[in-house]
N, C-alpha and C positions, 0 to 999 in steps of 0.2 A: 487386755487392751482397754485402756481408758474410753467411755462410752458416755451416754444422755440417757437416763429413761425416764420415759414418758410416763402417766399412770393417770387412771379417769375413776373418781369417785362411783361415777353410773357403768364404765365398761371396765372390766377387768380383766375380758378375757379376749384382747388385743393391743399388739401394741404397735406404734406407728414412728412413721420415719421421719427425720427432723433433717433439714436441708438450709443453711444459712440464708436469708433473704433482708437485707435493708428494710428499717419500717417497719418491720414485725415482731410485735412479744407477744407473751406467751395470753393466754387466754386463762380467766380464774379456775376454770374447771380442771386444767391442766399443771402437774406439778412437776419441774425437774429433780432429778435426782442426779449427782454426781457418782459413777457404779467406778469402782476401784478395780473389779475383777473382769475378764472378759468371760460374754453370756454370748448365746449364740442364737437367744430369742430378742437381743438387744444391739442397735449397731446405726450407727450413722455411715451414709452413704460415701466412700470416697469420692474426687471427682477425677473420673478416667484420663490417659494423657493427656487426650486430643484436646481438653477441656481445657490444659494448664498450659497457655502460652502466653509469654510474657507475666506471666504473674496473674492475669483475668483468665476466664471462662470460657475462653473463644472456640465457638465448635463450628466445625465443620460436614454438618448433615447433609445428606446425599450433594456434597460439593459445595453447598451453599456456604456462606458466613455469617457468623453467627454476628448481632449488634448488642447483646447486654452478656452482661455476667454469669449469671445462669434463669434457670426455668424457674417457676414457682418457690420460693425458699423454701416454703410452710408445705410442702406437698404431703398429704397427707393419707395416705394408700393404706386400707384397712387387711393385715396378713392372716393367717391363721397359726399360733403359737406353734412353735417347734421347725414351721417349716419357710420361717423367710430367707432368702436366697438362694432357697435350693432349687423354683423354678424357671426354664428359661425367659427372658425377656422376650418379647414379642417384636418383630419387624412391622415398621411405618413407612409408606409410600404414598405419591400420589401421580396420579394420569392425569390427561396425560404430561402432568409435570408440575415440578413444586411453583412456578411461575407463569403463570394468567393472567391473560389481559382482563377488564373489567369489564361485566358482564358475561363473561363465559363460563361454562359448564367444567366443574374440576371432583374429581371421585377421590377420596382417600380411604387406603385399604389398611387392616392391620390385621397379622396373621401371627397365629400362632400353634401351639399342639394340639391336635385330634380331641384332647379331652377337654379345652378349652370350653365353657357354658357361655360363659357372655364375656362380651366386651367392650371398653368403656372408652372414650373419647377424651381428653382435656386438653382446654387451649392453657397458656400464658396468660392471666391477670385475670383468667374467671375462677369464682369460689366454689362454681359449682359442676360438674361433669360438663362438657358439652352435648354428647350425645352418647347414649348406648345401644349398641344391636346387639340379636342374637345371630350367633355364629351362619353363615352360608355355608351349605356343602360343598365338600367334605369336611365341613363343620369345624373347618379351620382358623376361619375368615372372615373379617364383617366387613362390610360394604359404607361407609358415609357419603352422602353425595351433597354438594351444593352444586344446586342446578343455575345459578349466577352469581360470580363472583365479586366478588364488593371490597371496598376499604375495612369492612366492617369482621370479611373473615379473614384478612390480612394476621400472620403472627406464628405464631410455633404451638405445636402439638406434638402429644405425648400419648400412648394408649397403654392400655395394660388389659388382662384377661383375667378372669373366674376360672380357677377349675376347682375339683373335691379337693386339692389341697388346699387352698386359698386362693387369694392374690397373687398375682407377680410382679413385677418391677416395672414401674416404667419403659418402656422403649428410648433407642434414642431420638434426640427430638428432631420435628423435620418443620423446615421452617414456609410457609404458604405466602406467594411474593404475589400482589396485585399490582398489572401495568395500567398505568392512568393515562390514556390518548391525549388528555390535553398538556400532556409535558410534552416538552419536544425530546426527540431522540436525541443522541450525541453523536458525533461522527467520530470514525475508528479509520485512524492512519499506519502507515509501518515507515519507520526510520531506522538510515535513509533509503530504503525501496521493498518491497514486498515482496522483491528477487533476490532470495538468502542461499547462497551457495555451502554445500552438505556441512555439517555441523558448525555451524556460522550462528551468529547472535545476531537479533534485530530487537527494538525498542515500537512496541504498539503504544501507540499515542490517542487517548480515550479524551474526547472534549467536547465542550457546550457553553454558548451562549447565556444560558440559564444557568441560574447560580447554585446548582450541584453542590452537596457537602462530601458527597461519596461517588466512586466512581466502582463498578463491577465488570469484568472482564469475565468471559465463559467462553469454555475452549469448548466443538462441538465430538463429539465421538463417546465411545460407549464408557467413557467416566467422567463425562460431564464436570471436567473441571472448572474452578471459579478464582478469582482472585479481587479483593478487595483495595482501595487505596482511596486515601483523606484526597481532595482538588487541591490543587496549587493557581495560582492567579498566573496566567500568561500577560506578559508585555503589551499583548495587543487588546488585554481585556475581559477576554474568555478566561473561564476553569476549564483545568486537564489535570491529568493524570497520565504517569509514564509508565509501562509494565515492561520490565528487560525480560525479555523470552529466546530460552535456547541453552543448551545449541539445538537447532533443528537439524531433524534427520530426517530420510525417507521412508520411513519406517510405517509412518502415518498420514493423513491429512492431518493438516494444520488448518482449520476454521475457526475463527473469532467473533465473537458481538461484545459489546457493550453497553451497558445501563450507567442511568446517574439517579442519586435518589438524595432528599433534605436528611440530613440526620434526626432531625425531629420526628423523621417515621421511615424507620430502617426498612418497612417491609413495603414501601409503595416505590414503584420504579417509573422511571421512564419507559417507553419501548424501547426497544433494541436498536441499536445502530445498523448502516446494512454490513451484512458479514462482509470477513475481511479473509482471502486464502492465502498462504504463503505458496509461493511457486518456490521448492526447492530443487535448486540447478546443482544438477553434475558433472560430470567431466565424457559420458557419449557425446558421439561427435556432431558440432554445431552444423544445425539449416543452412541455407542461403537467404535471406530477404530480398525480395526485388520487386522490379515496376516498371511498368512501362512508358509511368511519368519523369518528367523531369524534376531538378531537386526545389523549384519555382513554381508555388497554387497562386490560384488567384481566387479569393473566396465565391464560394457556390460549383465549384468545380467539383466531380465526385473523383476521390483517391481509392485505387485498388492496389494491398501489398500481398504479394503472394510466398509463403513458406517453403520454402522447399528442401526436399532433400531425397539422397539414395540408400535413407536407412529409413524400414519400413516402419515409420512412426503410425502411433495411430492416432493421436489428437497435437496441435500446434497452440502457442500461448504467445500473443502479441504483448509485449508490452513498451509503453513511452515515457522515456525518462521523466522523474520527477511526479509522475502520477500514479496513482493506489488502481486501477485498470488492469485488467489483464484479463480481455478477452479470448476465450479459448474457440474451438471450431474442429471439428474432427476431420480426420487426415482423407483423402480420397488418393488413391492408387491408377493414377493415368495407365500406368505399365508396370509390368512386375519390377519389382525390387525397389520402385520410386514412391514417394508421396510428398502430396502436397496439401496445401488450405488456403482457401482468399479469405483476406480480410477487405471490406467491402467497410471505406471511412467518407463520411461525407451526407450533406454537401459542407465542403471546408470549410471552417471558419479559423480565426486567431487560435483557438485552443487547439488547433492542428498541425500547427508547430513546433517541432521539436525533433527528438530522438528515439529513432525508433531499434527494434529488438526483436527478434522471434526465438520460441523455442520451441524440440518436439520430444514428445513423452510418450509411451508406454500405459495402456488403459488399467493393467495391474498396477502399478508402481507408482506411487507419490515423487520419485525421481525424475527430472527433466533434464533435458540434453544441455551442455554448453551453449553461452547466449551467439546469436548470428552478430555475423560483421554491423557495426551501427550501422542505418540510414536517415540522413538527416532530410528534416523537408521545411521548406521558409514559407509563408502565408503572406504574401502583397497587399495593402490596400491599408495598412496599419502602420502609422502616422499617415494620415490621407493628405500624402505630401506630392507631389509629381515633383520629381529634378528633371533636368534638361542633361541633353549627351549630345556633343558636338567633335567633329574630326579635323586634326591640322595634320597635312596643309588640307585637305578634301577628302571628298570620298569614295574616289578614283586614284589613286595610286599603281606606280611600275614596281617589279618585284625590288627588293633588296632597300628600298624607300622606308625613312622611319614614320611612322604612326603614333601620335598621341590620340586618344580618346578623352576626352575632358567632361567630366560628370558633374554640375554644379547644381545648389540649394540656394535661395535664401533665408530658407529656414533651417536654424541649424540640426544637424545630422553629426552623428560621431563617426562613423563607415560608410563608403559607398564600395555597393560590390557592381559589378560589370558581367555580365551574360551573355553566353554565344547564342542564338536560334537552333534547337536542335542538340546542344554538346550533354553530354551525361556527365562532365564532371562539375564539381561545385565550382559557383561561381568564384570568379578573385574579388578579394577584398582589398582594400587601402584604407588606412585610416584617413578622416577629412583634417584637411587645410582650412583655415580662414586668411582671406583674402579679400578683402573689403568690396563690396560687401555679400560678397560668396563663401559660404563652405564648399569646399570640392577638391577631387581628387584625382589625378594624371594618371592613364592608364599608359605606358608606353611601350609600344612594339619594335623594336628595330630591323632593319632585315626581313623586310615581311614577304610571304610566298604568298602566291595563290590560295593556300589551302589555310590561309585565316581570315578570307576573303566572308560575306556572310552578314548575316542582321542582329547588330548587338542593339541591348536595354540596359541600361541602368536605377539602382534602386539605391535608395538611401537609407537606415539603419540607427536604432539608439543602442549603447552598449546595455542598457539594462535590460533589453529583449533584442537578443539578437535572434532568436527567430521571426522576429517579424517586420516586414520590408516597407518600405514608401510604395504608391504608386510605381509601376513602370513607367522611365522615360520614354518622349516617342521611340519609335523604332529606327534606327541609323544602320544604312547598309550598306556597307564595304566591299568594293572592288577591286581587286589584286591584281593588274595584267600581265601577261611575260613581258619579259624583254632581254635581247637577248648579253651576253655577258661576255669580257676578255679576260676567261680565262675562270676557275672555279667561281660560284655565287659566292654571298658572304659565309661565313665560317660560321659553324651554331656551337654555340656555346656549351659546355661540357654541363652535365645534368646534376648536379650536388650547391650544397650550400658551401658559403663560405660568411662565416660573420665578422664582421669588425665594430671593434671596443665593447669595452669591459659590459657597458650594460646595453648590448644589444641595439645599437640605435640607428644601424640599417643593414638588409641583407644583401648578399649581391650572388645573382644566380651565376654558378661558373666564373672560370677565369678570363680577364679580358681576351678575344680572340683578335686576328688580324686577318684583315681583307684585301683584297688585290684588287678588290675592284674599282675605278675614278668615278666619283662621285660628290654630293654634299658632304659626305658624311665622310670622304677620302682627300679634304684637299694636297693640290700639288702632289697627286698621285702617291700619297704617303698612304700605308695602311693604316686603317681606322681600328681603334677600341673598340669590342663589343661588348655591353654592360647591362646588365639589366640589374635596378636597385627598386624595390619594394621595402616599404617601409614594413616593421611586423605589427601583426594585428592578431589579439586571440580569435581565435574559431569559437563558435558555439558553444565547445564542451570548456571552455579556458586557455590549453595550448595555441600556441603559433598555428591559422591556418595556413594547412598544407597546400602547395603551389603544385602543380600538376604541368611538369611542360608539356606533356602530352597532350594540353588540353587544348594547346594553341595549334596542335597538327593534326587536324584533322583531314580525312582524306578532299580533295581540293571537288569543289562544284560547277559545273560548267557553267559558265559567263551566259550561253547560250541554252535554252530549250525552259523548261516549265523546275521549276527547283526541288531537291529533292528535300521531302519535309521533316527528316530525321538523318542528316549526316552522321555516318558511324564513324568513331574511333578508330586511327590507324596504332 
């Protein structure tokens, strides 16, 4: 095997290891020799796999990433003839961990055989040992402490041992990372949600403000995994970095941080982002979400959602569409076989809008239950816009009588939605009209009973947040009387869609019905058309919101006595 050897005028009776390093030739006292034969007191170091990726150096010591090509080129480690590479390399760690914020206390230990005499310390770029101890008992071991940590001990280290055979080899290197407070941390997202259903792939999204050359991802658990990646310039201005992770399974916790650091000094980091958990959802059977609110806050209001379910979970995990959150809460057992959790939100504000989610898990299992039915919740008071809500012909009406509600702006608004007092379903939407010089939109009811009788509000709406509402209009309240009839009420209209043209551009609930009854709406005792036409509008999540005709029957309120302040659902 083709080999270097070294030779020293004044030593003769060692010889040492020659390791490629930029920058460095040879020194006069030192002579190459080209060796034809392979000698077994003679040998250049290969460099192990983990070291040859991509063509460079790149190691990966206790997880960490390596930033140069290799250690020391010239590393120069004195053997005793006959027996280099025959004894083991020595292990290098540090407590409690290779990454320290600045100013804290960090130990590095390096251990090696029972016969071990001493042992010797080397950083990266110094000519001389760093430090050496003699062994701790069981006299395997030496102990290095920096009792504060600095920029200064920032770098990679190497140790190696004495014993009556010689020297040993180097260790491999462990690289010592100091955090500097006055970086700012980065923030750690998952795209798109950090709710990754079992072997499913998500995209952690590592970014900062500050002009980061390098972004570092570290998974938490007992291999302290790491991942390295160059910034890229976001649209908005920021550096980030993308790490595609997975498939996740539940096998383990999934926890993340992130750092960002200049490439001009590989070993100084930011602090850590705050960690980031993936919630991985399985297929046990989904909670319930619920509330005893309506789906209308009005900021400073306090929201309580409660989890529930008939499978004995033992902790529950909120989560709102669109945000890195997921608050957990451990399960409590009202009654056997049930459990539940309160999530306690508030007091409301605009960023309490949205879509909501629950899950329930298992205290072994990294596994989560299938997510609950959505619950959506709107926040009021955002455009601080008040519309006006007005009734034709009034606000007194006989049964079978049509109803318009009429929601107007001056300012414009893209949606107006319409509200009963008291209804548990979402509100109705319409998209707004302009009408000089009103935006606004026609609610209309035909055929009205007693039981839609009741105190509506209207809110106005931008499509670019549609969670969050105008002022309430004032309060307008509706009175339905009997009256009596010749012969069946008006005819309700059969419960399904029916759409007309090609792109959707209006819907009509049911087929037109026919009514016996004389009226406006009947003249010359002809039967009337019953039609109900809403324009469509997406809901929150994108789709057409859904029309609920249940929502207009609810059970009816007496005209008479004190009112009841939460009418149920028939």
């Amino acid at each position: 095997m083709p080999c270097v050897c070294l030779s020293s005028s004044s030593v003769t009776s060692s010889i040492w290891t020659l390791g490629p390093r930029e920058g460095h030739t040879m020194t006069p006292t030192l002579t190459a020799l080209l060796c034809l034969a392979h000698s077994q007191a003679l040998a250049i170091r290969r460099p192990r796999a983990q070291e040859a990726v991509g063509g460079q150096g790149l190691l990966r010591p206790q997880g960490l990433p390596s930033h140069r090509n290799s250690l020391p080129g010239l590393s120069l480690g004195p053997r005793t003839r006959g027996q280099a590479g025959t004894l083991p390399k020595p292990t290098l760690w540090a407590e409690p961990g290779s990454v320290i914020a600045r100013g804290r206390p960090v130990t590095i230990w390096c251990e090696g055989p029972l016969e071990a005499q001493e042992f010797r310390l080397d950083k990266e770029g110094s000519s001389v040992p760093w430090d050496r101890q003699i062994p701790l008992g069981p006299r395997n071991k030496a102990k290095f402490s920096i009792p504060y940590m600095t920029e200064h001990h920032a770098g990679r280290y190497q140790c190696l041992y004495l014993s009556p055979a010689g020297w040993s080899e180097h260790s491999d290197p462990l690289e010592l990372v100091v955090m500097i407070g006055s970086y700012s941390k980065p923030w750690l997202s998952a795209l798109p949600s950090p709710v990754v259903t079992s072997a499913g792939n998500v995209t952690l999204q590592c970014g900062s403000w500050q002009e980061y050359g390098r972004f570092v991802l570290t998974k938490e658990g007992g291999h302290h995994l790491t991942w390295t990646l160059d910034s890229q310039r976001h649209p908005s201005g920021q550096v980030q970095a993308l790490f595609p992770v997975g498939p996740v399974t539940p096998s383990h916790r999934w926890t993340f941080t992130c750092y960002g650091y200049y490439r001009s000094e590989p070993q100084v980091w930011s602090g850590p982002s705050d960690p980031l958990e993936l919630l991985v959802s399985g297929v046990s059977r989904k909670p319930s979400l619920l509330t005893q609110q309506g789906p209308v806050l009005a900021p400073g209001e306090t929201l309580t959602l409660q989890c529930h379910s008939d499978v004995t979970y033992d902790r529950f995990a909120l989560s709102k569409e669109g945000t890195q959150d997921l608050p957990q809460r451990p399960a409590q057992q009202p009654q056997a076989g049930l459990s539940q959790a309160d999530f306690l939100l508030g007091p409301v504000s605009s960023s309490h809008g949205g879509q909501y989610r629950c899950y329930g898990g298992h205290s072994l299992s990294s596994e989560w239950s299938a997510p609950s039915d959505p619950l959506d919740f709107l926040v009021s008071g955002q455009p601080p816009v008040t519309p006006s809500l007005s009734v034709q012909p009034g606000p007194t009406v006989s049964s079978g009588e049509t109803v318009t509600l009429l929601c107007q702006s001056q300012i414009k608004m893209d949606t107006f939605l319409l509200c009963k007092e008291g209804a548990a379903d979402p509100p109705l939407r319409l998209r707004a009209e302009y009408r000089a010089p009103w935006h606004q939109a026609e609610f209309s009811m035909r055929a009205v009973t007693p039981a839609l009788g009741g105190t509506y509000r209207c809110y106005g709406s931008h499509s670019s947040s549609p969670y969050l509402l105008s002022r309430p209009s004032a309060p307008l309240d509706l009175v339905v009387s009997e009256r009596g009839h010749r012969g069946p009420p008006a005819c309700a209209p059969t419960h399904h869609w029916n759409q007309e043209g090609a792109g959707g551009h209006k819907r009509v609930l049911g087929r037109p019905g026919r009514c016996r009854r004389m009226g406006r709406d009947s003249p010359q005792g002809q039967p009337a058309p019953l039609t109900l036409v809403l324009s469509p509008f997406p809901g929150p999540s994108g789709g057409p919101a859904p029309y609920h005709p249940q929502g207009w029957s609810l059970r009816p309120r007496s005209s008479q006595g004190p009112r009841t302040p939460h009418p149920t659902l028939t």
